[in-house]
NUGUNU-217192 format. One record per residue (C-alpha): residue number from 0; residue in one letter; x, y, z. Coordinates in Angstrom, 2 decimals. Layout:
nr/rest/c1/c2/c3
NUM/A/X/Y/Z
...
! end
This chain:
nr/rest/c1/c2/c3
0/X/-0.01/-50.05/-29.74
1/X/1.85/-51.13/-26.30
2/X/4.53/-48.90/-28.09
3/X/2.44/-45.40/-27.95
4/X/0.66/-46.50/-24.28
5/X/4.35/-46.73/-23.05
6/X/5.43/-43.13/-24.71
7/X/1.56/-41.66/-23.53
8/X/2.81/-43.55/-19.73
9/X/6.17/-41.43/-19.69
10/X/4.89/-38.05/-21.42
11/X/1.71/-37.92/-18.97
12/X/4.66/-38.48/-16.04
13/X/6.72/-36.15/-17.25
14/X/3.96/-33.35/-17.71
15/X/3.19/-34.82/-13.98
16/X/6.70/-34.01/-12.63
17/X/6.60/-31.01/-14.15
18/X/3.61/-30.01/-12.91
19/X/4.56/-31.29/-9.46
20/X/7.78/-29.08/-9.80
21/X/5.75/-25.98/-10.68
22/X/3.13/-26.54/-7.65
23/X/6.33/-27.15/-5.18
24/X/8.06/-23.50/-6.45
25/X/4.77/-21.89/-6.20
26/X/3.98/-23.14/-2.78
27/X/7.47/-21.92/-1.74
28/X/6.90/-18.47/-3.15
29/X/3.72/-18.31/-1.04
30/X/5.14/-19.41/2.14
31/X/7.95/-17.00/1.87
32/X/4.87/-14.16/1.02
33/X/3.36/-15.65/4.13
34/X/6.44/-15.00/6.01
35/X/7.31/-11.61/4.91
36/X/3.46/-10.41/5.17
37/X/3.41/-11.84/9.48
38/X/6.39/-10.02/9.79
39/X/4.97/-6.40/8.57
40/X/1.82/-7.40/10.45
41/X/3.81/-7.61/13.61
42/X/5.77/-4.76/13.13
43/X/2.57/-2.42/12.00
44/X/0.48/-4.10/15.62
45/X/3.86/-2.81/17.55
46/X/3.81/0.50/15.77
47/X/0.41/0.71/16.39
48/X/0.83/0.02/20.16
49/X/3.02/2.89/20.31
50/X/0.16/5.43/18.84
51/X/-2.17/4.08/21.12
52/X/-0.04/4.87/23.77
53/X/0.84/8.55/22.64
54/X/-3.12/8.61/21.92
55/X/-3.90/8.02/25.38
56/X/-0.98/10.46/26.45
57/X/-2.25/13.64/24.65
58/X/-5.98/12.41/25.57
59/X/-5.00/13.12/29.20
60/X/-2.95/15.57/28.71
61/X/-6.38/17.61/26.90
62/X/-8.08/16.46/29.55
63/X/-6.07/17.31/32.92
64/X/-7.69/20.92/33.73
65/X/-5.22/24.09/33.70
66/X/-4.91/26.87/35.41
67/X/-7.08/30.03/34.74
68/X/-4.98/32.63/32.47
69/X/-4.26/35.34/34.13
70/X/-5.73/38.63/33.42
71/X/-3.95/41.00/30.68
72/X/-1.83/43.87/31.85
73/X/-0.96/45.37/28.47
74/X/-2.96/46.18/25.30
75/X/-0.36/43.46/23.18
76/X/1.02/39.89/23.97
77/X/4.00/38.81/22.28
78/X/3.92/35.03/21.41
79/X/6.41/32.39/20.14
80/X/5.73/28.98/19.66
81/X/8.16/26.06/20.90
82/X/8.70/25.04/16.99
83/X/7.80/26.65/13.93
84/X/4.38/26.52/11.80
85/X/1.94/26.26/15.33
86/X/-1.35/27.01/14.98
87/X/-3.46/28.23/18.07
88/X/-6.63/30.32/18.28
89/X/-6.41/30.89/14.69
90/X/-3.38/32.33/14.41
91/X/0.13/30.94/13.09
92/X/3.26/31.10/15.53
93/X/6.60/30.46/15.19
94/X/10.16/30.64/16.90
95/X/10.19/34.10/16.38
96/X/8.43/36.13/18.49
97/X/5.23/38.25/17.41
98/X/3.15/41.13/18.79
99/X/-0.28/40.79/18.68
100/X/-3.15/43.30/20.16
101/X/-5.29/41.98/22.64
102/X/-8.40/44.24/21.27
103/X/-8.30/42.17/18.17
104/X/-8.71/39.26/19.82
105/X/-11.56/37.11/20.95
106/X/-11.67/35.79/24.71
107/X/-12.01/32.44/22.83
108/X/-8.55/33.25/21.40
109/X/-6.38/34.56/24.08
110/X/-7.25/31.49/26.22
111/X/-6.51/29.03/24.10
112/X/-3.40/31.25/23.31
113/X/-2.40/31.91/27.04
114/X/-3.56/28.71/28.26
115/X/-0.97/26.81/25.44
116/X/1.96/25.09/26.87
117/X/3.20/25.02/23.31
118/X/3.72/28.73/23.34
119/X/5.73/31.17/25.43
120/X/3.07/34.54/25.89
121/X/4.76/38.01/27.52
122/X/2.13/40.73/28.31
123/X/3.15/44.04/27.21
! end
């Protein structure tokens, strides 16, 4: 009988230091999850920084009043925008240069259109 209590004594410590072994991995696994995860959270509160600052850029930018559009001289504008797949007023610009007739358009339109530092506008 003192036979099995010593062999129960050494398997219940070595299911013990096993266990211990297993707990001691898995709270190293977590710590370097821990780690990695306060890194990306850093990084994403920096990034977001950044947008917060462009946000408040463009929000003045909306906001700072420009100059009445002049009046047309022509019956067409021709438009192009600074880069390629713009939208303004409704209406898609690009690099290249388009014609468009000032009779089609709303007064809604051609100010937003003329009033667009984004786009380059040539009465015709």
């Amino acid at each position: 009988m003192a036979k099995d209590n010593k062999q129960n004594s050494a398997q219940t410590t070595d299911v013990a230091q096993v266990n211990t072994e297993q707990l001691q991995k898995r709270i190293a696994e977590q710590t370097q999850t821990i780690s990695q995860l306060t890194a990306r959270n850093e990084e994403l509160a920096a990034e977001l920084d950044k947008l917060k600052r462009a946000n408040a850029a463009l929000q003045a930018e909306i906001s700072t009043p420009k100059a009445a559009a002049p009046a047309p001289r022509g019956t067409h504008i021709r438009v192009a925008a600074l880069s390629n797949g713009y939208f303004r007023g409704g209406v898609q610009f690009s690099q290249v240069p388009q014609e468009l007739e000032i009779a089609k358009l709303s007064k809604e339109q051609l100010a937003a259109i003329r009033g667009d530092e984004r786009l380059v506008v040539v009465d015709l």
